[in-house]
PyMOL CGO cylinders between C-alpha atoms (Angstrom):
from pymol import cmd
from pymol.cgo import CYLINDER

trace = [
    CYLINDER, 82.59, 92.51, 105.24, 81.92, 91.31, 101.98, 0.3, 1, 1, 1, 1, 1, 1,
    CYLINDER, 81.92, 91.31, 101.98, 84.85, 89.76, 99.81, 0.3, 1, 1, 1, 1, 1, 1,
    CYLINDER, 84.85, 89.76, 99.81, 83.90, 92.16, 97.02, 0.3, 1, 1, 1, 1, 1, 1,
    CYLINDER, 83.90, 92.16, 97.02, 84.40, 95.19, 99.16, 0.3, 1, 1, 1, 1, 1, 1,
    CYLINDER, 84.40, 95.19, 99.16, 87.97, 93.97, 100.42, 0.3, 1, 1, 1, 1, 1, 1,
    CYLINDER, 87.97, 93.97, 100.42, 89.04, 93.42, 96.88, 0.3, 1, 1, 1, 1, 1, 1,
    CYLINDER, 89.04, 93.42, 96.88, 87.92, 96.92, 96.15, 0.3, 1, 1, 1, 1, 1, 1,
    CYLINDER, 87.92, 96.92, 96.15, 89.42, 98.33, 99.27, 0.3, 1, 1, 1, 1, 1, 1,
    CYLINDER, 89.42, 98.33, 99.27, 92.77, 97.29, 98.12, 0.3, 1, 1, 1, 1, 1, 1,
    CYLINDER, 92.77, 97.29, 98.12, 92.50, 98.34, 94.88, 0.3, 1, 1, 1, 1, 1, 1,
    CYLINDER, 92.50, 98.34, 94.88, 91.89, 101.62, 95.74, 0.3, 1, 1, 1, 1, 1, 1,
    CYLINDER, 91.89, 101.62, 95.74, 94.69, 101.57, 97.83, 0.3, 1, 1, 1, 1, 1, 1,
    CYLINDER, 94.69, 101.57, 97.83, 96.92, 100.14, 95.59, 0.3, 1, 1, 1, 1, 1, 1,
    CYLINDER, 96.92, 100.14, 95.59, 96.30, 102.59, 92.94, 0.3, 1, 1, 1, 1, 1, 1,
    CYLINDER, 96.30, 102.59, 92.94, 96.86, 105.47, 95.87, 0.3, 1, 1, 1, 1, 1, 1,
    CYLINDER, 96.86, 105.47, 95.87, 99.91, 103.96, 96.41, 0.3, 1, 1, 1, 1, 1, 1,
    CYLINDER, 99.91, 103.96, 96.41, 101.23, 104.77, 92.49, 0.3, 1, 1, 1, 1, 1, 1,
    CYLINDER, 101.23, 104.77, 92.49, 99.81, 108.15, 92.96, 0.3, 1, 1, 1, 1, 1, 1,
    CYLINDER, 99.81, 108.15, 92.96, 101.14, 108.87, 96.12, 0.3, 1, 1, 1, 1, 1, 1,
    CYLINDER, 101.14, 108.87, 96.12, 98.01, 110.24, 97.73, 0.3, 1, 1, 1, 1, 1, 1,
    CYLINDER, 98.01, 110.24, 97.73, 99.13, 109.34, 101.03, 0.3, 1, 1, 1, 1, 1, 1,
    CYLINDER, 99.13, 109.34, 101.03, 95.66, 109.86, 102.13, 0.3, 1, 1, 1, 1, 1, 1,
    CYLINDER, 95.66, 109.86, 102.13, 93.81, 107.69, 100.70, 0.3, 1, 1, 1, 1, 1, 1,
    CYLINDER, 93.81, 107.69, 100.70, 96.48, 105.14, 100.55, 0.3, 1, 1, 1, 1, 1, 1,
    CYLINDER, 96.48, 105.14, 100.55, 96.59, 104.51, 104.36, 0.3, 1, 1, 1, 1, 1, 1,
    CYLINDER, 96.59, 104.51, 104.36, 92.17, 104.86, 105.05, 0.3, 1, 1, 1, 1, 1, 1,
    CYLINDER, 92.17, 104.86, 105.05, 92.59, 101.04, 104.59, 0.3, 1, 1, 1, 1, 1, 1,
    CYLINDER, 92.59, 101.04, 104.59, 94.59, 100.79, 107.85, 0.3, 1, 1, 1, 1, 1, 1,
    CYLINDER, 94.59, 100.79, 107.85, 93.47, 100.58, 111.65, 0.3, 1, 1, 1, 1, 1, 1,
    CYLINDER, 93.47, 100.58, 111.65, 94.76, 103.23, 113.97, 0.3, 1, 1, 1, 1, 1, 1,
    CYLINDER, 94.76, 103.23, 113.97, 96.69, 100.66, 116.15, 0.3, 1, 1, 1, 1, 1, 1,
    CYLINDER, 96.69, 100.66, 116.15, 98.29, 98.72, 112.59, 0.3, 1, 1, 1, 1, 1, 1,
    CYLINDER, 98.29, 98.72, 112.59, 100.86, 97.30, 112.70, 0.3, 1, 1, 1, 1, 1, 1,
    CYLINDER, 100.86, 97.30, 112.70, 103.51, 96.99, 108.91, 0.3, 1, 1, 1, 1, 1, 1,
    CYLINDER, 103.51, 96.99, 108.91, 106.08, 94.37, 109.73, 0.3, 1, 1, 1, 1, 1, 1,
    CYLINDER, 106.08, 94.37, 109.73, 109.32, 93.99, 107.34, 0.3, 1, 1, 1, 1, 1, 1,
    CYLINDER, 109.32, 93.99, 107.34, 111.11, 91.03, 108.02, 0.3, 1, 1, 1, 1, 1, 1,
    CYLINDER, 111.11, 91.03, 108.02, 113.69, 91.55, 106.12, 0.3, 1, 1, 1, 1, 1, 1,
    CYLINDER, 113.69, 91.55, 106.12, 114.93, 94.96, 107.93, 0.3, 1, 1, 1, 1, 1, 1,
    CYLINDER, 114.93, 94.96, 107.93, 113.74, 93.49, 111.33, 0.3, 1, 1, 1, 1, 1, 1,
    CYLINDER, 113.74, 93.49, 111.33, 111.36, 96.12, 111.27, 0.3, 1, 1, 1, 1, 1, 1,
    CYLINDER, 111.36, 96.12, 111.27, 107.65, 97.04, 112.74, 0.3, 1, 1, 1, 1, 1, 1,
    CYLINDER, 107.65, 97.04, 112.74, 105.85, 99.94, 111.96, 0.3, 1, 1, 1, 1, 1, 1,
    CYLINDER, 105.85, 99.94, 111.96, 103.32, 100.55, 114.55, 0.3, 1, 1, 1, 1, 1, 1,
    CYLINDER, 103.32, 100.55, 114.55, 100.29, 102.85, 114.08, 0.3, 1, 1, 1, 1, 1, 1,
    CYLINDER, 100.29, 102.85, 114.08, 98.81, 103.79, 110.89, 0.3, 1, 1, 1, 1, 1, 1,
    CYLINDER, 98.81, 103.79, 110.89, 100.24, 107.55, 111.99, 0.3, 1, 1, 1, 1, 1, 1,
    CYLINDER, 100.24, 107.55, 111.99, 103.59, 106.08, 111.74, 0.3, 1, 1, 1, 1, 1, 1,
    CYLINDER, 103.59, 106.08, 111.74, 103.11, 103.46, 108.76, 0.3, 1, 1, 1, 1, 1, 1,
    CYLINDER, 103.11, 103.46, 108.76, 101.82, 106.65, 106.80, 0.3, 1, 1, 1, 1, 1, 1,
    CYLINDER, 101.82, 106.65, 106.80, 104.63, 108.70, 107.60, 0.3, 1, 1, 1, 1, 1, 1,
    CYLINDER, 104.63, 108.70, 107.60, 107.54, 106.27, 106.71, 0.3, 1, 1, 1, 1, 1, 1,
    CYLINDER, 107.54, 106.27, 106.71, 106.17, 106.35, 103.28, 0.3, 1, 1, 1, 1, 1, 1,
    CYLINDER, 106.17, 106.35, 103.28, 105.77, 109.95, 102.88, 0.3, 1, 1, 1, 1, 1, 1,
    CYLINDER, 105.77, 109.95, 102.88, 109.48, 110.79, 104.21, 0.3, 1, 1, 1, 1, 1, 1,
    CYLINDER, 109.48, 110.79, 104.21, 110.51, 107.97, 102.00, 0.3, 1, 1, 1, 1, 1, 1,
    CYLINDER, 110.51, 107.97, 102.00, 113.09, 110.06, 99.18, 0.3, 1, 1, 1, 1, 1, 1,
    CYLINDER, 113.09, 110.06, 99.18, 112.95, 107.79, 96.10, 0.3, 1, 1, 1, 1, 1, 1,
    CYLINDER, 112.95, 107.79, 96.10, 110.14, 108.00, 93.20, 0.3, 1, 1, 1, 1, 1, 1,
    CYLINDER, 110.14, 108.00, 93.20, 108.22, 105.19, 93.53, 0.3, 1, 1, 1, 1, 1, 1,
    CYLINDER, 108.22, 105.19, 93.53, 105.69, 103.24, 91.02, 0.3, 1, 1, 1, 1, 1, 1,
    CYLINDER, 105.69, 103.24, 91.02, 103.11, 99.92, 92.07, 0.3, 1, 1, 1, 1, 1, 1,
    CYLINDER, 103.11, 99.92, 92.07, 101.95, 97.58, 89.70, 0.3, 1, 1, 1, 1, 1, 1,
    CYLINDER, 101.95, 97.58, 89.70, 99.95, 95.01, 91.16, 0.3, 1, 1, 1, 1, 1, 1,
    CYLINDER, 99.95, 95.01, 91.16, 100.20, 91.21, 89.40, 0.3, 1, 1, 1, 1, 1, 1,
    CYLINDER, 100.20, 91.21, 89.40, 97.44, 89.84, 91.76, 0.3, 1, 1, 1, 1, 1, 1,
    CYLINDER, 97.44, 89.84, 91.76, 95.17, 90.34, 94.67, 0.3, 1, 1, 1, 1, 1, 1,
    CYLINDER, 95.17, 90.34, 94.67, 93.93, 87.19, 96.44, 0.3, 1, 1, 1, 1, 1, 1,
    CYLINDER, 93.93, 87.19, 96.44, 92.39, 86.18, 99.61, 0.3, 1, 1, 1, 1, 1, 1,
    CYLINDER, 92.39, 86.18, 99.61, 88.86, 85.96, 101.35, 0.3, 1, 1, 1, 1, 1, 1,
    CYLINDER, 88.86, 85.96, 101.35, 87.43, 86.91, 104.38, 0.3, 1, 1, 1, 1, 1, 1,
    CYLINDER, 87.43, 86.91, 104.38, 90.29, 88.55, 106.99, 0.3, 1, 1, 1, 1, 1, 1,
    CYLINDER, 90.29, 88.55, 106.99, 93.32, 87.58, 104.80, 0.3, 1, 1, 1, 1, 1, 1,
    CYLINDER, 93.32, 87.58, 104.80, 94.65, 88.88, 101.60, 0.3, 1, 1, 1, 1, 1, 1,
    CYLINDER, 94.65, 88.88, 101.60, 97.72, 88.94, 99.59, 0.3, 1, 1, 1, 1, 1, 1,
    CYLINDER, 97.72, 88.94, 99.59, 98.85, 91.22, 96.99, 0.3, 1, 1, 1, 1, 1, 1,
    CYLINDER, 98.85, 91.22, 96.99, 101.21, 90.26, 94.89, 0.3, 1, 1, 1, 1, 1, 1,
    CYLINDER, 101.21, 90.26, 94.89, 103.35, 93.61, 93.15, 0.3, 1, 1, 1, 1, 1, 1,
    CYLINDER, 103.35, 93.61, 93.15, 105.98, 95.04, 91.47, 0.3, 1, 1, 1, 1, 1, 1,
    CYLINDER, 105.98, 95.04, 91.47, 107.27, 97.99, 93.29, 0.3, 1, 1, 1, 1, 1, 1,
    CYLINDER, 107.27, 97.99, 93.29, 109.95, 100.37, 91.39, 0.3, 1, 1, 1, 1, 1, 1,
    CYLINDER, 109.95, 100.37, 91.39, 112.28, 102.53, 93.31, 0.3, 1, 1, 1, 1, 1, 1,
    CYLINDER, 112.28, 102.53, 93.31, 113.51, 105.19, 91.01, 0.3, 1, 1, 1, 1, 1, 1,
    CYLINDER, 113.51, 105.19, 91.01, 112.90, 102.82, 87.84, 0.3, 1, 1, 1, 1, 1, 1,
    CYLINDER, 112.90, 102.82, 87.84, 114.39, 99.56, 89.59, 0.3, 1, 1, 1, 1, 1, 1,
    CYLINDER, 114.39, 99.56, 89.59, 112.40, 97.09, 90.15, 0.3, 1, 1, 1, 1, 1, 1,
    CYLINDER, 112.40, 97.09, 90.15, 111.53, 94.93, 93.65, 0.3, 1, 1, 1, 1, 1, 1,
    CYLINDER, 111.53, 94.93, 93.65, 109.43, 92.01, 93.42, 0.3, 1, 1, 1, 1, 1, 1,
    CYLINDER, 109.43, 92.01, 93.42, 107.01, 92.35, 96.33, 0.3, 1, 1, 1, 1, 1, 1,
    CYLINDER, 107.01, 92.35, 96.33, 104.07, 90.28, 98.27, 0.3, 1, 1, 1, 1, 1, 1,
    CYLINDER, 104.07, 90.28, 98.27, 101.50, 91.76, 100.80, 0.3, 1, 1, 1, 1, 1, 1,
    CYLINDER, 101.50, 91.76, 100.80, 100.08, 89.96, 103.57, 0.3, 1, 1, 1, 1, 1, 1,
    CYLINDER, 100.08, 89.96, 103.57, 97.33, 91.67, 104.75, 0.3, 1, 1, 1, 1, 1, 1,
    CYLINDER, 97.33, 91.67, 104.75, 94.91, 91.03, 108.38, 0.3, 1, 1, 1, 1, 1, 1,
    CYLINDER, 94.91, 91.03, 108.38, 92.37, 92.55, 108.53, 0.3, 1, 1, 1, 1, 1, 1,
    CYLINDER, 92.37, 92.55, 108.53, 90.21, 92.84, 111.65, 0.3, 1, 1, 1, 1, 1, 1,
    CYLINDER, 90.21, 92.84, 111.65, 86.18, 94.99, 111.63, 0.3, 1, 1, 1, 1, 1, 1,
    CYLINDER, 86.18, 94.99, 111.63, 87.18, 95.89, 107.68, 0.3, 1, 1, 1, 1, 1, 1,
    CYLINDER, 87.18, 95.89, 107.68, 90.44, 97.74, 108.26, 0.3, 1, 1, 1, 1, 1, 1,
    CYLINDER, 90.44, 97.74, 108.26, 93.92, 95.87, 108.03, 0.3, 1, 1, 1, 1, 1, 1,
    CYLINDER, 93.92, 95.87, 108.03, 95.49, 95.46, 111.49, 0.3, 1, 1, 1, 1, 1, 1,
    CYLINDER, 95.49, 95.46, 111.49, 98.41, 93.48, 110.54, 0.3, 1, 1, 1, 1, 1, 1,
    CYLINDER, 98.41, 93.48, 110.54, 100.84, 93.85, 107.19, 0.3, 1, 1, 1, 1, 1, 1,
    CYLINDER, 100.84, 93.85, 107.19, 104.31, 92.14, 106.47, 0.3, 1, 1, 1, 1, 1, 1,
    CYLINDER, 104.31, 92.14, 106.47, 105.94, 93.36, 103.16, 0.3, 1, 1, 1, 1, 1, 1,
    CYLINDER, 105.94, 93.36, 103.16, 108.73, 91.22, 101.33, 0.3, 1, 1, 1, 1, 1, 1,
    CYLINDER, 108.73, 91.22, 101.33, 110.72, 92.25, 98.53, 0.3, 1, 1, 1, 1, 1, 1,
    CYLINDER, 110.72, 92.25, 98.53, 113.01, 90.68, 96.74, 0.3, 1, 1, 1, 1, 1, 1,
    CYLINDER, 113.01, 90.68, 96.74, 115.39, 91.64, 93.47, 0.3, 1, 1, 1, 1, 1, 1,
    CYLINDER, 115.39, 91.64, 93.47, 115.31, 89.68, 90.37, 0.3, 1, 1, 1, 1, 1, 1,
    CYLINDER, 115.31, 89.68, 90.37, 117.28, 87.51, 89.23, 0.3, 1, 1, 1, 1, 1, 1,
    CYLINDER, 117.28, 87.51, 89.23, 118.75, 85.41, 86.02, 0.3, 1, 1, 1, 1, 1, 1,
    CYLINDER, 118.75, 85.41, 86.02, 117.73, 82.14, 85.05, 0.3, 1, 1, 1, 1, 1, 1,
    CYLINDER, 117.73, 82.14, 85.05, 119.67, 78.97, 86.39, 0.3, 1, 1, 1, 1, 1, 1,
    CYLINDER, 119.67, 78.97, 86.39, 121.02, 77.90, 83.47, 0.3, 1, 1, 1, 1, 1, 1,
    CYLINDER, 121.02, 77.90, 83.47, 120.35, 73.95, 84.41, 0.3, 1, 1, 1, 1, 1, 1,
    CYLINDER, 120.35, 73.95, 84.41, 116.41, 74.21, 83.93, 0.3, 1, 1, 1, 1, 1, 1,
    CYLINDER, 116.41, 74.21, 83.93, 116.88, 76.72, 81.33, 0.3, 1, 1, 1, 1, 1, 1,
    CYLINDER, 116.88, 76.72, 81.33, 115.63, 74.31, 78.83, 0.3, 1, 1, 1, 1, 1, 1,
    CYLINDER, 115.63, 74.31, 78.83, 112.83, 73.59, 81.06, 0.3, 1, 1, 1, 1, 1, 1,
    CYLINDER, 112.83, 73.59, 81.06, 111.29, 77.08, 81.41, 0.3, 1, 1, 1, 1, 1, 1,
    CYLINDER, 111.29, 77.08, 81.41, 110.19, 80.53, 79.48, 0.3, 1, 1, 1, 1, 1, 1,
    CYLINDER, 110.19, 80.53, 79.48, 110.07, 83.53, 80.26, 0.3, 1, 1, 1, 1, 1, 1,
    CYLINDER, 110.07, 83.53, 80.26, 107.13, 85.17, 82.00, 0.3, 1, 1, 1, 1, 1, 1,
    CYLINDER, 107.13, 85.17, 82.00, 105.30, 88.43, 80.77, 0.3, 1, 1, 1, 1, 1, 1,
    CYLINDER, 105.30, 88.43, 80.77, 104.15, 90.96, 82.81, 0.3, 1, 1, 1, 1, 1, 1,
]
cmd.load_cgo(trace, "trace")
């Protein structure tokens, strides 16, 4: 599959994703998938499954994506994903295997304050 189509793939299902059209936010995945959160310990297996943990999920949720990368069977999407207006700093690994992803891990992470030692030695980023 061509790099192009990947790239367009995951936009679409990115942009599902802030819309919560759980449809077309989980065509991307294989029906044997597996969505892997290391933090939690936890592995989502099926695309059945992965699609119902999100819908059952309670909170409001919003996706801005800072970056897609990648080429060939691996990507990475880098995102910002708000829970009820707070924001998680998230990356995507993506596998994917015939065009579909078979393999996902998510981590997330909160933000955090400047050290005030290299304070002098940064600025601040935009979005």
């Amino acid at each position: 599959m061509k790099d192009q189509t990947v790239q367009e793939r995951l936009e679409r299902h990115w942009q599902a994703s802030d819309a919560s059209d759980f449809d077309a936010e989980h065509e991307i995945y294989h029906e044997d998938a597996l969505l892997d959160y290391p933090q939690s310990g936890e592995r989502i297996r099926g695309r059945h499954n992965i699609r119902q943990s999100r819908f059952v999920q309670p909170n409001k949720k919003r996706f801005t994506v800072r970056r897609i990368v990648g080429s060939g069977d691996l990507w990475v999407t880098e995102f910002t994903l708000a829970y009820d207006d707070v924001p998680s700093y998230a990356v995507s690994i993506m596998e994917f295997r015939d065009g579909l992803v078979a393999h996902e891990t998510q981590y997330f992470t909160n933000g955090f304050e400047p050290a005030p030692s290299r304070v002098h030695l940064t600025e601040r980023m935009t979005k």
